[in-house]
N, C-alpha and C positions, 0 to 999 in steps of 0.2 A: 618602457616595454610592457606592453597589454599580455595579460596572461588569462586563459582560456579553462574554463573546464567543463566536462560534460557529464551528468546524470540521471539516468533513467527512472520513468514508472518503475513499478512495480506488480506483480500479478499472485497473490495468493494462491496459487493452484491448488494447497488443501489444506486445514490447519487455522480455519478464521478462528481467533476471540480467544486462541490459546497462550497470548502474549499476555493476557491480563488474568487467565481463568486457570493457566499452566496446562502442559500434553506437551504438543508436539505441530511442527510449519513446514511448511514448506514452500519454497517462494523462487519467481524467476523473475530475469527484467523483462521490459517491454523495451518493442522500440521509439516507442517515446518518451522523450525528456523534456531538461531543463538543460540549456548554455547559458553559462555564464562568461562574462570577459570584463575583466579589471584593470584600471589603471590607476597612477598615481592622481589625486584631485587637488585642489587648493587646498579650502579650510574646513571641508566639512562633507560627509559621506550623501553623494548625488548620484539616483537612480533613474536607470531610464529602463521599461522593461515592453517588451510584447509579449503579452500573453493571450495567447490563441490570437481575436480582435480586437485585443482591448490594448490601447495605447496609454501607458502610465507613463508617469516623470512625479519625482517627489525629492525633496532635500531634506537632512535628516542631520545632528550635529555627529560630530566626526567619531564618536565617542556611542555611536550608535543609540536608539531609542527603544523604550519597553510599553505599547500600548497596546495593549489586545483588542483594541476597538479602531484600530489605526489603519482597518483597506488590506488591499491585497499585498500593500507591500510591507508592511507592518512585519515579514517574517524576514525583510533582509535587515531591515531597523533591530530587530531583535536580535539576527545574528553578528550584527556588529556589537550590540552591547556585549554579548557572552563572548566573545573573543578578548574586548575590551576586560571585564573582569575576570580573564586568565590572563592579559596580561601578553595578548599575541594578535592584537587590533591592530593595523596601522595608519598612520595619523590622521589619512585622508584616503577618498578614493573616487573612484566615478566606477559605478557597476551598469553594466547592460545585461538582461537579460532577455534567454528567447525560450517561449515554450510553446511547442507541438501537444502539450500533453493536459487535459481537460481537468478543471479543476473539479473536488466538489463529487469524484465519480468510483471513490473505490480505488485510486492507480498511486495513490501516494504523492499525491501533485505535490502537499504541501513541505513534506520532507525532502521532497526532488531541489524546491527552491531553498530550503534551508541546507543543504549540504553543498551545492553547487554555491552560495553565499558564503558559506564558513568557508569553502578550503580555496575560492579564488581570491578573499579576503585575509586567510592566513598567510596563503602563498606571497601576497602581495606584503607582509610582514616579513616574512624570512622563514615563514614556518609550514612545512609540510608534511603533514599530518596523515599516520594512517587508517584505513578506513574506520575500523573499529573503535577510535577517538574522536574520528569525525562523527559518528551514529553517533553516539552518546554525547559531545555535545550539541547535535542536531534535538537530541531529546530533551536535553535542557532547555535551550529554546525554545521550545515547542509547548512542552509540558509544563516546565517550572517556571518558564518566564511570561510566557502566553495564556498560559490556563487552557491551552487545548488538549482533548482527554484524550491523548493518542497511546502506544507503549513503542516498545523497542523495535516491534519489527519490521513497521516502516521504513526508519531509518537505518537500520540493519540489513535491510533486503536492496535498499538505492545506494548503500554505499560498498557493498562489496558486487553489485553489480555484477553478478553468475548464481548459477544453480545457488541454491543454498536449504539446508536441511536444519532448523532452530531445535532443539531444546530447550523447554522451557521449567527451569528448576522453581520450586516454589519459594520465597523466605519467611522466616518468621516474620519480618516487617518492611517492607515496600513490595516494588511489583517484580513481577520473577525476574530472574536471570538469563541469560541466554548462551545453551552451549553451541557453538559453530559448527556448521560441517559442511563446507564446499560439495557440491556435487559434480562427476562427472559422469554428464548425460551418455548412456551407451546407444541411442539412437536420437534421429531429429525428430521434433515435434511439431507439430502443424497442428497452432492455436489459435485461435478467434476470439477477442474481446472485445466487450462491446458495452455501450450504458444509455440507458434510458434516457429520454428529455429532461427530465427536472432528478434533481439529485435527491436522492434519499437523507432523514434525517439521522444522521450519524449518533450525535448524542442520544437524540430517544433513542435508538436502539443500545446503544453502551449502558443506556440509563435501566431498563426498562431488565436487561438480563444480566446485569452487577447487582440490578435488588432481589430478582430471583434466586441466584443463586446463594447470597446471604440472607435470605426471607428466613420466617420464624417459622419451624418443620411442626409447631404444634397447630398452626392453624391450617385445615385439608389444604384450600386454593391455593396458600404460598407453598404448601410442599408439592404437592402436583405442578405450581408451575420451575421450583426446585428441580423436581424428578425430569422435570424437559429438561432445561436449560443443563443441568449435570449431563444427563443422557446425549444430548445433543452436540456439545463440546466433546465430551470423550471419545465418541465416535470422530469427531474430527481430526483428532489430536494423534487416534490409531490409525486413520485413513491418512496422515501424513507420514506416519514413517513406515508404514507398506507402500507408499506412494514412492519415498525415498529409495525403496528397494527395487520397483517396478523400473524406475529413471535409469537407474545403475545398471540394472540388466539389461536396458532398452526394451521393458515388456509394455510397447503405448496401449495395448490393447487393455492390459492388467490394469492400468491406470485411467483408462478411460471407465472404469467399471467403477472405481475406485472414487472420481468425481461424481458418476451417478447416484452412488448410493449415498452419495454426501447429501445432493442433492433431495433423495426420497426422506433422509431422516430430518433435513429442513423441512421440507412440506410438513411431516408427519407431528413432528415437535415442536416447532416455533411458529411457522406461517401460521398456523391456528390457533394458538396457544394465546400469542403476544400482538397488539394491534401494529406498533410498533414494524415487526419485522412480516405483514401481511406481505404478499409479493405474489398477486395473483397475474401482473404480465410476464414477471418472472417464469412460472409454473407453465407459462402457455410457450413462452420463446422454446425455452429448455424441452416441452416436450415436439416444438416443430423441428427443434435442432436435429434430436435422433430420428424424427422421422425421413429428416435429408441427410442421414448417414451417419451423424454426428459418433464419435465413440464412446463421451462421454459430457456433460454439461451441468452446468452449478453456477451458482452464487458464486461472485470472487467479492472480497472486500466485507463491509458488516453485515449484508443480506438487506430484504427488503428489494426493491424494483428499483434498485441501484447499477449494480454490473454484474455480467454474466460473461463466464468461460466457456469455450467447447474445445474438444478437443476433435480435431479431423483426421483424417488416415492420408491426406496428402495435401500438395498444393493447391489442384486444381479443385475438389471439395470445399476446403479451406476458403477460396477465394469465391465461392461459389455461395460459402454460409456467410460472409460478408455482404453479399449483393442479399443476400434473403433479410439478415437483420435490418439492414439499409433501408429495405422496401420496407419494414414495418416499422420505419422510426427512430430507428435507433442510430449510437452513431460506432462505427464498428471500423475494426482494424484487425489484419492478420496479424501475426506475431510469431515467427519460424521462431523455433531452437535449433542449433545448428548441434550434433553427438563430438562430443570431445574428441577431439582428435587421441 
């Protein structure tokens, strides 16, 4: 019996870099994903996947594989290992996967496949796992077994799949913690996301403002670029849980102000600051967005001329700010939230 499971991107809507730097997230799905569907195999874990046009097939031993240099499917090889050492792998399998969902863009592609890999591969064990155990060992994989500098809230934000409001606690030693808080939205949202042609580099920029923010305050340039990188995150970190509050109330308008100003204090401190997070077609979408009405637009994901959000005041806007990014290249998709019932 083939067992199915489905999970979504991801959309930062406010709160980027506070999973590694601590504040405050805030995060929704998209509607795009990752399916996966499992079944029992012979002697050894056999992948077949479509991802966007790219037609993959790879055989892996049953027992799953750990290469970080091993291709795109190198994250389901990985998630069979970490299953395998809890001890909740089973023996064999054939995976298909299907994804809608662009890699490489800001949207959590890789965590979408590592989760949707873990829990149809648990499943397929006898083990069904809840979200919360499934992020974390999606992190493992990713992080501990891959060497990908990702944090928690990737996979935190694709496996609980709704609104969601993170705190991020700091510890004395590893990367923060995370406290939960489902949201219910009290109005619908009419979002637009969208990403550039070529992908932004994620590492430089993780690289570029982890040294900033641990740079040495006695030399001027490293504290000034300190004083951005601090300044720039905490604004984010506060714009997520007033954002949190806007959601609640259903105030999109509060929040669409809310995305802007994220927006200005990127320009203001990073875009200029850091080569890394330059994002001068950025700067130019986001300000045609509000001039076709948009309520509010930003940076989603690490920044740089990566992905951009907007938020619109209805559908036919909405659908209106996709044909405009469209016409300038980009590749873009609406993304409703529907208000809690």
């Amino acid at each position: 019996m083939a067992i199915t499971v489905r999970y979504p991107g991801r959309l930062c809507l406010l709160g980027e870099h506070c999973d590694w730097a601590g504040g405050a997230s805030l995060v929704l799905p998209m509607p795009l994903g990752i399916r996966a569907t499992c079944e029992e195999g012979d002697t050894q874990l056999e992948i077949e996947a479509a991802l966007e046009d790219e037609w993959l097939r790879a055989r892996f031993p049953a027992t799953g594989e750990v290469n970080p240099d091993g291709g795109p499917l190198r994250f389901v090889a990985a998630a069979m290992a970490c299953l395998a050492s809890h001890g909740m792998a089973p023996p064999s399998a054939r995976l298909h996967l299907d994804s809608d969902l662009p890699a490489g863009r800001g949207f959590s592609s890789s965590a979408a496949v590592v989760l949707a890999s873990l829990d149809a591969l648990a499943r397929l064990a006898g083990h069904a796992l809840q979200p919360e155990a499934l992020a974390r060992l999606a992190y493992e994989t990713e992080r501990t077994l891959l060497g990908v500098p990702c944090g928690l809230l990737d996979p935190m934000a694709c496996a609980f799949a709704q609104p969601l409001y993170l705190r991020w606690h700091r510890q004395r030693h590893g990367a923060p913690e995370p406290g939960l808080r489902p949201i219910q939205a009290g109005s619908a949202l009419h979002l637009v996301a969208a990403c550039f042609p070529k992908p932004r580099d994620t590492r430089a920029i993780l690289t570029c403002l982890r040294d900033a923010v641990d740079g040495d305050l006695r030399d001027a340039m490293a504290a000034e670029r300190a004083r951005a990188a601090h300044t720039a995150i905490a604004h984010f970190a506060d714009a997520a849980t007033a954002g949190a509050r806007c959601l609640i109330a259903g105030d999109v308008r509060g929040l669409g102000a809310l995305l802007d100003g994220c927006q200005a204090v990127y320009d203001e401190e990073l875009a200029d600051a850091f080569p890394a997070l330059a994002a001068p077609g950025l700067r130019a979408v986001c300000g045609e967005l509000r001039r076709h009405g948009s309520l509010g637009a930003k940076f989603s994901g690490a920044g740089g001329d990566g992905s951009v959000i907007a938020l619109m005041d209805g559908p036919d806007t909405a659908k209106a700010a996709v044909d405009l990014l469209v016409g300038r290249g980009l590749r873009a998709w609406y993304c409703p939230t529907s208000a809690s019932a």
